[in-house]
Every structure is written in C-alpha cells, then in structure tokens.
N, C-alpha and C positions, 0 to 999 in steps of 0.2 A: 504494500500500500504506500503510496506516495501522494503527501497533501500537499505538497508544493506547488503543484498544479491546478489545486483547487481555488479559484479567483470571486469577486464578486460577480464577475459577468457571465461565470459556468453556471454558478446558481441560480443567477438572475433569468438563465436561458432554459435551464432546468426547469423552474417552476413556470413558465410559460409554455414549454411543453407540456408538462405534467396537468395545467390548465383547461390547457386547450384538447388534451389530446389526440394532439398533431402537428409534425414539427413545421408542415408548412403553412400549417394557418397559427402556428408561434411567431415562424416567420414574417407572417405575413404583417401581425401585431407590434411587433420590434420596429420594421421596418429594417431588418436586414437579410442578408442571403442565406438562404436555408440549407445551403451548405456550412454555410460558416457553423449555422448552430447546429448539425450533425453532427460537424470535427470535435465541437466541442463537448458535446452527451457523449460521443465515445470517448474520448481522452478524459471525460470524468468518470466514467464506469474503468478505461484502463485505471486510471489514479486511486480510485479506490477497491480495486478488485471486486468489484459486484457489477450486475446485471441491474439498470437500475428499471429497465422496459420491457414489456413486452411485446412485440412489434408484428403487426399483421397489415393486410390489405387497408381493412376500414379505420386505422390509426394505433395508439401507442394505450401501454395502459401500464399504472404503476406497478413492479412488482412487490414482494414485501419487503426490500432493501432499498426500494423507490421511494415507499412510503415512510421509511423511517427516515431517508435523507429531505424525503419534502420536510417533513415537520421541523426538521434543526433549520432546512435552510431558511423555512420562512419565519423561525423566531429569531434567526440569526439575520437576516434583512433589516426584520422589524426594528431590533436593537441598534441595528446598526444606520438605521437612517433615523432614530430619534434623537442618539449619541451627534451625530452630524448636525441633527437640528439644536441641540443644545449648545453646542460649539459656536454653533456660528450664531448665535442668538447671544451668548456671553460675548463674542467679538463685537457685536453690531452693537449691543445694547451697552457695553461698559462707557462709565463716567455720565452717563444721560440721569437727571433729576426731571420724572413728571409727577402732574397733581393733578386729579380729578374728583371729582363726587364718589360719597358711598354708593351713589344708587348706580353710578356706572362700572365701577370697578368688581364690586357684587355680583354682576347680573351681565350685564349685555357684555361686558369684555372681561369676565371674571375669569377666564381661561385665561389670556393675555396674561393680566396680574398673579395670578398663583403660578403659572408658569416660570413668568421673569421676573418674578421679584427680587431674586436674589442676584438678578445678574446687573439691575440699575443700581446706582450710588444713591437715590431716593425714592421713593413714592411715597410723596403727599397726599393722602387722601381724607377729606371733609368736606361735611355737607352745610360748608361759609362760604359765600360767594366774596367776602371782603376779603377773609383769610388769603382762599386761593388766588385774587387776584394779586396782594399783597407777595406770595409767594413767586409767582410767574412772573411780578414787574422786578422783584429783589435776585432771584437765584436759580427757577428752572428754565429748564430746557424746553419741554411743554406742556402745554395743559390740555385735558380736554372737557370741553366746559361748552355752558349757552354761546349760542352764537353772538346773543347779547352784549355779552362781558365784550368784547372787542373794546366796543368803546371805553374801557375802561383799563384797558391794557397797554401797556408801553414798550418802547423798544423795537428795534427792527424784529418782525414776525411775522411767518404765513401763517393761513386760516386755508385749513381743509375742511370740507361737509362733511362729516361722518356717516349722518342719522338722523331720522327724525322722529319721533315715539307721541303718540297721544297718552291724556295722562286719564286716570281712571276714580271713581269713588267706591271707598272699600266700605262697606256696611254688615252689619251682624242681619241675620236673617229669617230673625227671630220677632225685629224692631221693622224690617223694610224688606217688599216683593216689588220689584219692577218686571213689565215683560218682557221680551226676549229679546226683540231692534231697543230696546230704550236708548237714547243719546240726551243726556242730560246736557242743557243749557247753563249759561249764566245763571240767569232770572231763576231757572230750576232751582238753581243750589243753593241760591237764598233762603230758601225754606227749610234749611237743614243749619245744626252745627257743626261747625268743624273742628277739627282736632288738628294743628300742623306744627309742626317743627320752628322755632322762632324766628323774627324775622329777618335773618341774614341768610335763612335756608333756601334755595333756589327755588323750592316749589310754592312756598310764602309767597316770593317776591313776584313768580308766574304768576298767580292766583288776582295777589293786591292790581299788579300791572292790567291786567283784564279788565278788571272793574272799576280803573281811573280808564281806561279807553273807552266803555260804556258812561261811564258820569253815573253810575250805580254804585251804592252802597253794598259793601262786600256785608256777606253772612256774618255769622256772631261767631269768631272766630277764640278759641283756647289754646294756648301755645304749651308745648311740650316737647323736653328737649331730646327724647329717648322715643325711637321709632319702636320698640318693642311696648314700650310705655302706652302711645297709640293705639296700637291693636289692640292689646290686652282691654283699653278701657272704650275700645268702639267693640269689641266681643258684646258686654257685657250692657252696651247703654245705647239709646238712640242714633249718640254723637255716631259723627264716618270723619274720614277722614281721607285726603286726595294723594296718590301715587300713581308715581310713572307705571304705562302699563308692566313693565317686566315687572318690579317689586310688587305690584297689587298681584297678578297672578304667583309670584313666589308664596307669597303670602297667604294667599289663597288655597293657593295648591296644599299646602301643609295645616291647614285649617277648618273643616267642615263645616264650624260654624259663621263665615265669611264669605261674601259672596261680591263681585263688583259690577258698575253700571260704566260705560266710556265719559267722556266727557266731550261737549265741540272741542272743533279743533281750535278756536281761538284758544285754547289750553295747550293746545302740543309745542313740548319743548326741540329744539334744532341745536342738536350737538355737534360739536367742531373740531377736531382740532387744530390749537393753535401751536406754533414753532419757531425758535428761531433761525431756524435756515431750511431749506429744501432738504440738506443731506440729515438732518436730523429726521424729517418726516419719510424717507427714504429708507432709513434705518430704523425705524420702527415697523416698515411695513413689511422687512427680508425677517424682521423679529415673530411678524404673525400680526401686527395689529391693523385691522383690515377697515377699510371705508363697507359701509354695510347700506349703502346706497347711491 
C-alpha cells in the first residue's frame, strides 16, 4: 500500500464517481477528461491495494472497500474544506473591530458572529444606537446598523444595503386573537400598551420616529431594559411588545404561549452596513458575511 499517491483530487474524483455512478457523467460534472479520472481510480485502487469498483456495462458501483474509502474521504473533504474556511476567515478577519445590535448578531447573522468571533480584535455589540454610533465614529472598522445612523456617522465610510426586515407585535394569546392577513397599522397600535427597551434602543426610536411623521401620539408606552424582562411580562398581561420579525419568531418559536401580528411597513427597519474602506467590506464578505438582499 502506498499513500503517497493519494491526493485531494483522487478523492475528490473518487467520490464523484462513487456519486454519480459513472465515471463519464463524473466527468462530465468536473468538467474534465474522463480519462484523466480513470488514470486516477486506478492509481488509487493501485495505491491502496483494493478494488474500490465494481465495473459493468450500465456503470460502477461501490464495492465494500469502496465504501469504506467513500466515508473517510468525504469526512476527510468535509474537515478539510472547513479547516480552509477557518484559515482564511482568521487571515481576512484579523485586527477588524465591528458593532452591531443584539437583535442582528442573534439572529439574522448569528452564524457570522459565533463563527468569527474569535478571529476579530472586537465585537461590539448593543442594543444603543448612541453607544454604537459613539463606537464607529471613535474606533471601529464597521458597523452594521439603520440605514439611518449614517447621518450621524463620521469619517470616511461606505454604506452597503444588507437587508430589510418588517418588525412584528408579540402578544400573549390568552389576552389577544387577531386573524390570519392581520397587518396592524399605526392608528392600530395605539390601542395597545407597549413594553420597549429604553429610548436609545433602535426599535424605541423606529416606533417614536413613525408617529412624529404621522403628527400622532405614540401609545402608552413602559420602558424596560431586559428583552427577557419583556416577554416574560407580555406572557402574563395584556401589555405586547414590538420586535424585528427574526426575534419575535425566535421568541415565538420557543414559547406556546406567544403568538405575533406584522406591523406596516412604515415600521421596517433597512440595515447596512457601514465601513471604512471597500477592502474592509471585501473582507468580511470572503469571511461569510453576506448582503441578504
């Protein structure tokens, strides 16, 4: 037995036979000569002294020393193009400081963040629109935040669209049934209390900003600074409380007693982000953080 000769590209052609069974429509998948990948199944069956085919007219089929080489190759691929992703996600992401909301780090790019945390020099993350912007104008690299905040940001910086999310009211459903289209209004949601996060929290400020563009008086509104705080006490009471749709369905989802209705769009918030140079935003994107629009 000789592994010296065993490459990624033996394997890689292996399990596209083994796939397909058939080395020319393996071939055909690769986009190379189906010669090539012949020389190569045989010189890995020489290299490891097994048969790993069994080869007829109507195509190939694994044999039992086929199949035991498929399962290492393709845990041995998997490992090995994750390793590569990690690598190059520590090259691309080192010395980068970004800051975003809890509810985006969480939720819509929560893969992103537990993925690369460890490989930024920061992540900022709070649900203070002063804080963050306070942080982005002092020391990061970027944010991703309301499209809003721009004006409030300094320093040379692009702005990418990310996203745009309607935001939702979460209700116990025990206190409130709506039907199934319901699209709650402005004017609707006056008739309720509300429960939100104080006013430096971006969905505070969505909500207030609404109802200065209408010249209407916002609902009776109760500030509380603990998103868990929230729920628990819209469980239990009339009050709802307003979340982007990903957290109301988290929320939801883990909660029987919670149910949500959407809100208009004059509520949907348009996330961005922003950066200091092109190669910054560049290199979050080879890292995985993806425009989702």
């Amino acid at each position: 037995m000789n592994l010296r000769g065993v490459s990624v590209d033996s394997l890689q052609n292996f399990i596209a036979v083994a796939d397909n069974g058939s080395i020319s429509r393996a071939a055909e998948k690769l986009y190379v000569d189906q010669s090539s990948i012949s020389r190569r199944i045989r010189a890995l069956e020489n290299d490891l002294d097994s048969q790993l085919f069994e080869r007829s007219s109507r195509g190939v089929v694994l044999t039992a020393s086929g199949e035991m080489l498929y399962i290492f190759a393709e845990n041995f691929l998997t490992d090995l193009s994750k390793l590569t992703e990690n690598l190059t996600s520590k090259k691309e992401l080192a010395g980068l400081k970004i800051g975003t909301y809890d509810s985006v780090a969480s939720t819509i790019y929560s893969d992103f963040f537990v993925r690369e945390m460890s490989h930024l020099q920061e992540v900022f993350v709070v649900n203070d629109t002063a804080k963050l912007t306070e942080a982005f104008n002092e020391r990061l690299d970027a944010l991703i935040a309301d499209h809003e905040l721009a004006e409030q940001l300094s320093g040379n910086m692009l702005e990418l669209s990310l996203f745009d999310e309607d935001f939702c009211m979460v209700y116990a459903r025990a206190y409130h049934d709506f039907t199934e289209n319901t699209v709650l209004s402005a004017l609707d949601l006056q008739d309720f209390e509300l429960l939100l996060h104080l006013t430096t929290c971006p969905i505070h400020q969505k909500i207030s900003q609404a109802y200065r563009e209408l010249a209407e008086p916002l609902p009776k509104i109760h500030e509380v600074e603990s998103a868990t705080s929230n729920v628990a006490f819209v469980e239990n009471s009339e009050m709802v409380t307003i979340l982007p749709r990903s957290v109301a369905e988290s929320f939801v989802a883990r909660n029987e007693k919670l149910s949500l209705v959407p809100l208009e769009s004059r509520f949907d918030r348009h996330i961005s982000l922003f950066a200091r140079s092109q190669e910054i935003i560049e290199r979050l994107n080879v890292a995985g953080l993806e425009k989702l629009k």
